[in-house]
N, C-alpha and C positions, 0 to 999 in steps of 0.2 A: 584929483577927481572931485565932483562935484556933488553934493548928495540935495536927493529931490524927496519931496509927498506928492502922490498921485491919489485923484478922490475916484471913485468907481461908484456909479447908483444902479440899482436897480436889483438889487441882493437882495430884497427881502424873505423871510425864512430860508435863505442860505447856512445849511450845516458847517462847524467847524472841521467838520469832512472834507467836504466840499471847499471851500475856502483852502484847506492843505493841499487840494489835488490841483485847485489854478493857482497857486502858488507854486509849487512844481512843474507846474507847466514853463511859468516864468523862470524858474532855474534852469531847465532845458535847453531854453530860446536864448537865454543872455548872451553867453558868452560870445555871438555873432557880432552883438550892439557893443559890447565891451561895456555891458552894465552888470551890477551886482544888486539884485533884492536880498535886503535886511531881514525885513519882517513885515506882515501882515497884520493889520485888523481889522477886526468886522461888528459892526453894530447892526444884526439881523431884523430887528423891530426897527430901524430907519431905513434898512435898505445900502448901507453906507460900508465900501471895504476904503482904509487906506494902508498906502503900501509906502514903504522907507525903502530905499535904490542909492547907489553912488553908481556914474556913469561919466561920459562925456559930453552929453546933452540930454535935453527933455527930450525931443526928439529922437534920441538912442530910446529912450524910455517908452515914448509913445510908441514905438516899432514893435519893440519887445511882446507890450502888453496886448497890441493888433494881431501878431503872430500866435498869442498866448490865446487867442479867443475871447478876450476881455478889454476889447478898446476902450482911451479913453482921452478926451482933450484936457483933463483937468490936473497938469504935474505944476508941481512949482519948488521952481530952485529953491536950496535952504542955507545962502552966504553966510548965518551971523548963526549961530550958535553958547547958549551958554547953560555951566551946569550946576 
């Protein structure tokens, strides 16, 4: 599986509330896309969520988060990793 970052704008003054509740939304929807959301975060003074996913494609991904109520064109694969 392939693991992505997705950028989402337009959160500003978004609750960590809030942010839990589209984020479970996205756990809901996955399992159609055969993607998995990691984790979430939110930087509410920018406006700025990023999301951590493993899936079959960004496009699984972009599906997901259309479904979720949160589209967004901005994922990007993550091939090289180190820790």
């Amino acid at each position: 599986m392939a693991r992505f970052m997705d950028v989402h704008e337009g959160f500003v003054g978004v609750t960590e509330e809030q942010l839990r509740e589209a984020h479970e939304r996205d756990l809901a929807n996955e399992g159609a896309e055969g993607v998995h959301f990691e984790r979430a975060w939110l930087d509410p003074e920018a406006g700025k969520v990023f999301c951590l996913s493993s899936g079959p494609s960004k496009e699984a991904v972009m599906r997901v988060h259309e479904k979720s109520g949160h589209p967004t064109a901005e994922v990007y694969e993550l091939p090289v990793e180190v820790e």
